[in-house]
N, C-alpha and C positions, 0 to 999 in steps of 0.2 A: 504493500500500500504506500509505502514511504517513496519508492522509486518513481511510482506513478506519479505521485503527488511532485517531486521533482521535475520527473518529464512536463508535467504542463506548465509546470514555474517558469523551466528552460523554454517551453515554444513559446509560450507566453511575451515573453521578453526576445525572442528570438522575434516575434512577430511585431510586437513594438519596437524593437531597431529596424526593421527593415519600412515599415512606416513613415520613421523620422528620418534616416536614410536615404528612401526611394529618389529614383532620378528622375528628370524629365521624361523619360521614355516607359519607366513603369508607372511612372500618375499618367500619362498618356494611355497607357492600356489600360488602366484600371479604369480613369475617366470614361474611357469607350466603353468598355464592357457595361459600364453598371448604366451607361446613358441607353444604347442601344442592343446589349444581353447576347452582345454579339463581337466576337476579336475585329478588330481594324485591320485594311489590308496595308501594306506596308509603306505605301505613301501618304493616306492618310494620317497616319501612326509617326510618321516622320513630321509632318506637317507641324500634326498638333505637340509631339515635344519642344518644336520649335519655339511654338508659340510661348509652351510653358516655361521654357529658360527660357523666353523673352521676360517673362511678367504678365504676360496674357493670358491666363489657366481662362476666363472668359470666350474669349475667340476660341481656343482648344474645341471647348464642350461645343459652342457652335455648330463649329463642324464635325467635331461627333453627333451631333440631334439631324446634320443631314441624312443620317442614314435610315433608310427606310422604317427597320424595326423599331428604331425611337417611335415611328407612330404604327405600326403594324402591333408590336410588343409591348414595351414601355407603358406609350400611352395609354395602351386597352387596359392591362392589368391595374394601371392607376385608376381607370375610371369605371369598370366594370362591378367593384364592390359596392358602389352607390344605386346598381339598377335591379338588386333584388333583396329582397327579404332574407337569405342568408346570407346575405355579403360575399359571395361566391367571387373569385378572383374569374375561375372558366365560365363565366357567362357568355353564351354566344353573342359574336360583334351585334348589333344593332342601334337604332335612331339615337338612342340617348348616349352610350359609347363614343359612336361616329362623330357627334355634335360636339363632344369632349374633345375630342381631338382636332377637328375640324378648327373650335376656337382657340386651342391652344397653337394649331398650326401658321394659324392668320394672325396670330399678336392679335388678337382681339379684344379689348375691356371683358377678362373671366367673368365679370359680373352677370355680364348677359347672359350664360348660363342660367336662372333661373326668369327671365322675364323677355328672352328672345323672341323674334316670330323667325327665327329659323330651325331647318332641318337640315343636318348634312350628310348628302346621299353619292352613291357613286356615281361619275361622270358618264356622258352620253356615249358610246361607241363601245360600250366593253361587253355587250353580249350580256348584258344582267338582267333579270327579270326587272318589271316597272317598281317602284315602293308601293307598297298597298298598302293603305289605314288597315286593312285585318290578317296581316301576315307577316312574318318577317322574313320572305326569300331572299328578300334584295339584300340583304345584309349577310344572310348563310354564302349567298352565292360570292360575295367580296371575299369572303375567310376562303369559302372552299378556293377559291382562284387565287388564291394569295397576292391580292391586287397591290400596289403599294398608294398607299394612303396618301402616302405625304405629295404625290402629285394627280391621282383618282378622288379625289372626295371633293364635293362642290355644294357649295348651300346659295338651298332652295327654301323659298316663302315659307313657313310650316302652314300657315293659312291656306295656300294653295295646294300644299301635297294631303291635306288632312281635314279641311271644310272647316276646319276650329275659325273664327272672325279674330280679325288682328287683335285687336281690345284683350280677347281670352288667352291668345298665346302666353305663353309663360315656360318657354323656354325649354330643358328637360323635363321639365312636370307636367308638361305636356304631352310628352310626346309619347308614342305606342308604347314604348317600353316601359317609361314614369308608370302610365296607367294600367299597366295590366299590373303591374308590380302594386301598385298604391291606389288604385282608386278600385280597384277590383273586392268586390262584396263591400265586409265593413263599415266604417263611417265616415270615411275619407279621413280619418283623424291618423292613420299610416300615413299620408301624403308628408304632413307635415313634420312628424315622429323623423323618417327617415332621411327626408333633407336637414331637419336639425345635426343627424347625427352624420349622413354623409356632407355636409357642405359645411357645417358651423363645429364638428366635432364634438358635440356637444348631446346627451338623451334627456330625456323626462327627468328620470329621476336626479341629477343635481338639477334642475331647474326648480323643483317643487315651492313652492311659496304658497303658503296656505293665508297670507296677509291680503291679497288680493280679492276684488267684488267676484261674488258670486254670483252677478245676474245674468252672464252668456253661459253657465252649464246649462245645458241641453236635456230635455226630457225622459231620456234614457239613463242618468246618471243616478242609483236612489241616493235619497238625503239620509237613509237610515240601514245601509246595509247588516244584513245577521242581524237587522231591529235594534242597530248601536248607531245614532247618530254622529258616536264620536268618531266612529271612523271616516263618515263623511269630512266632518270639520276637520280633522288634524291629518287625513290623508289625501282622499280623494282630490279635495278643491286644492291642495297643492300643485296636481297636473292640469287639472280642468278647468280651472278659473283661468290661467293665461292661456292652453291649448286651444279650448273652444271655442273663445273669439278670432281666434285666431285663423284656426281651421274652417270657420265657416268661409272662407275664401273662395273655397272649391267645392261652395253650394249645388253649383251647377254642372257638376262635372261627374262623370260616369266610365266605367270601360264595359263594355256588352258584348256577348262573347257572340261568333256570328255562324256558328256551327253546333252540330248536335255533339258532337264531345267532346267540346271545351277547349279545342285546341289551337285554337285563333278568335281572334278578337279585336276588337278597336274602342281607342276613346271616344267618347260621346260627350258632345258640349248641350244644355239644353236652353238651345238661343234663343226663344219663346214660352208661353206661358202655356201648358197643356191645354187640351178640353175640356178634361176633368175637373182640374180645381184649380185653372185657370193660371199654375202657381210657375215659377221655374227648378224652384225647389228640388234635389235627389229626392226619390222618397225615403230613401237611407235615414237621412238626417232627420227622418220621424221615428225612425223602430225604437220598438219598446217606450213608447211614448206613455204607457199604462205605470213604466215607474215612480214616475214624478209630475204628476201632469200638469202640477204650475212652474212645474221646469220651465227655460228657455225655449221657444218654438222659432226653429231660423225662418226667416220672412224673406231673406235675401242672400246674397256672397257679399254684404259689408263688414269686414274685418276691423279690428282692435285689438294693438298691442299692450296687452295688460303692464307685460314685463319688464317696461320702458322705465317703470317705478320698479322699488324696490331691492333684493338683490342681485334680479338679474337684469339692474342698466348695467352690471359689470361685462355684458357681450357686446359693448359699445354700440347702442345706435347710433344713429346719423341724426343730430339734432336736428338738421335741416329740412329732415320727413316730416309730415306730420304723423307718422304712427298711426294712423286706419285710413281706410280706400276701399277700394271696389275692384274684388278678383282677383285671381289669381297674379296677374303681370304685377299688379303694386304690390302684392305682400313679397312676392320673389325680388324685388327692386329694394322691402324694407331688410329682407336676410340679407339680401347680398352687399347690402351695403354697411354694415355692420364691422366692429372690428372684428369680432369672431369668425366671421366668415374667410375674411383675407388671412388672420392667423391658421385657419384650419387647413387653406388650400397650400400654404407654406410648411405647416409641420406634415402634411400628404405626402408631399413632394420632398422633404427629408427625410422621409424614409422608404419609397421608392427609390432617391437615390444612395442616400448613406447607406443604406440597408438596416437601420436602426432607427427605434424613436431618439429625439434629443435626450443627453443623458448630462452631459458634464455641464459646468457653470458656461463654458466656452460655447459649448452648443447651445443653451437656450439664448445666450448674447445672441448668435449669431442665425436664432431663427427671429430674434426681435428684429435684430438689422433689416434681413431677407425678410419681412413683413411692411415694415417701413419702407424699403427699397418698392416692393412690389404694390404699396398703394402710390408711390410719389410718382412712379412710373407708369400709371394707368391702369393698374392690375393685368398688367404680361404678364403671363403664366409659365411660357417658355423662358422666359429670363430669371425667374426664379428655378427653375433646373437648371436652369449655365452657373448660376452664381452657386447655388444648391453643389453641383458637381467640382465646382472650383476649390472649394470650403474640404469637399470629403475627399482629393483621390489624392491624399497622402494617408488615407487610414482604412 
């Protein structure tokens, strides 16, 4: 036991000298591999130690993220954990994936991400089946063909690939994949669950604050569950008081599956008032409406940020919001604007590239940095992996 325990003291410090050690040309392959999960060919690989014994480890990573798999690879697995319900890294590419990458590719304000009207889909002439609102070939067919992304992906209207009206777009929460993931059964109170936690890093339970108005829980919520009111009061309205205004955003929003087993489907926006009860209402947002029935009854998608008070103004909102609106595209415009959100897509991206969460006092400085840098800069999302990879390919 003694030798062993030696042995990993020796690699240990064997692997932190060569670390502190490494030369331009091993941070040049390391940079590469972890940017694009793939070795550089030899000019490349020359290029970029150039650069790094210049003082350039920025330009280095550059042109490592030209290589295809930075968006075939890299990208997917970074954005794929946000499009389901087990955070599955192997989710098949599709709409919400693609649009990750797509914005990451274009230097785009990340923000749009939750409040876009775009889709990004494969370019015309590659033999791919059309996008359809109730399938995802177009997207299997990119993977099966191992198209390269970084110059095949092109955005298109999502209003026009998907009949949603501009007003309702909202970005990935939108789009076929958001919906079948989160708007599918339930009470659309997933939609919002899952973007808190894939986009702002953040779940339910530290948010709880049970200090907040209780008048937007919702009829389905009892005031006295097990016939203990107290657990309403000290638990429940901890999530619900700021969830459920919040959630009502996506009042009107649906995914309906469009076969008999269940295995394709589309989002459904409901632009009009039914014949029935005249309402635009999900009827979702009524089940169980026999729990509490002077509960909250949603009337509309007008949203309020409960959270803006109390302890969680600590996810920085944007004073400049006013904190409630109408629909989906504002409440996506009130997450993404947040400092939580820009911190989240920063510590994302440190550990896709470092291959660790921040650990040392040096790394959390320098995920602060790389957060500041990435809002002062528009929210480029690619520049925070150049800068992200510059920081890590000595360790």
């Amino acid at each position: 036991m003694k030798k062993v325990s030696q042995s990993i003291v020796l690699l240990s410090a064997l692997a932190l000298s060569f670390a502190v050690n490494a030369g331009p040309l091993e941070q040049a392959k390391r940079m590469h591999d972890r940017l694009a999960g793939v070795p550089a060919d030899a000019a490349t690989l020359d290029q970029m130690s150039q650069l790094i014994a210049a003082g350039n480890a920025v330009a280095a990573a550059d042109l490592a993220m030209q290589h295809p798999d930075f968006y075939r690879t890299t990208l997917k697995l970074f954005a794929s954990p946000a499009t389901n319900r087990d955070l599955d890294v192997f989710e098949p590419l599709n709409d919400y994936t693609a649009t990750v990458i797509g914005l990451v590719r274009d230097d785009v304000d990340f923000r749009q991400i939750l409040q876009t009207n775009v889709l990004y889909v494969g370019a015309d002439g590659l033999g791919l089946p059309p996008y359809q609102t109730n399938n995802n070939e177009h997207y299997l067919a990119l993977e099966r063909q191992a198209v390269d992304l970084k110059t095949h992906l092109v955005a298109r209207p999502q209003s026009a690939l998907t009949g949603i009206p501009d007003a309702a777009t909202a970005g990935v929460m939108t789009s076929r994949a958001g919906a079948k993931a989160f708007f599918y059964l339930g009470t659309n109170r997933a939609m919002l669950r899952f973007t808190l936690m894939s986009q702002l890093c953040t779940d339910l339970e530290p948010l709880k604050d049970i200090s907040r108005p209780v008048d937007r829980i919702r009829q389905d919520v009892s005031r006295s569950p097990g016939g203990d009111s107290r657990i309403f009061n000290n638990r429940c309205v901890g999530c619900h008081a700021g969830m459920d205004p919040l959630a009502q955003a996506f009042a009107y929003y649906d995914y309906k599956f469009t076969d008999a087993d269940g295995s394709n489907g589309e989002v459904f926006y409901q632009a009009t008032g039914t014949t029935s009860t005249g309402s635009r209402v999900q009827p979702k947002y009524h089940f169980n409406a026999g729990s509490f029935p002077y509960g909250f009854q949603t009337p509309d998608d007008q949203w309020e940020n409960y959270w803006r008070q109390g302890p969680n103004e600590a996810l920085g909102w944007d004073p400049a919001l006013p904190g409630k609106g109408q629909g989906a595209k504002s409440l996506g415009q009130e997450l993404a604007s947040s400092t939580a959100f820009a911190q989240c897509q920063v510590k994302k991206t440190f550990k896709t590239v470092c291959l660790r969460d921040p650990e040392s006092a040096a790394d959390v400085l320098q995920v602060n940095q790389l957060t500041s840098h990435f809002r002062a800069g528009g929210y480029k999302l690619k520049q925070v992996f150049a800068e992200t990879a510059a920081y890590c390919m000595g360790n």
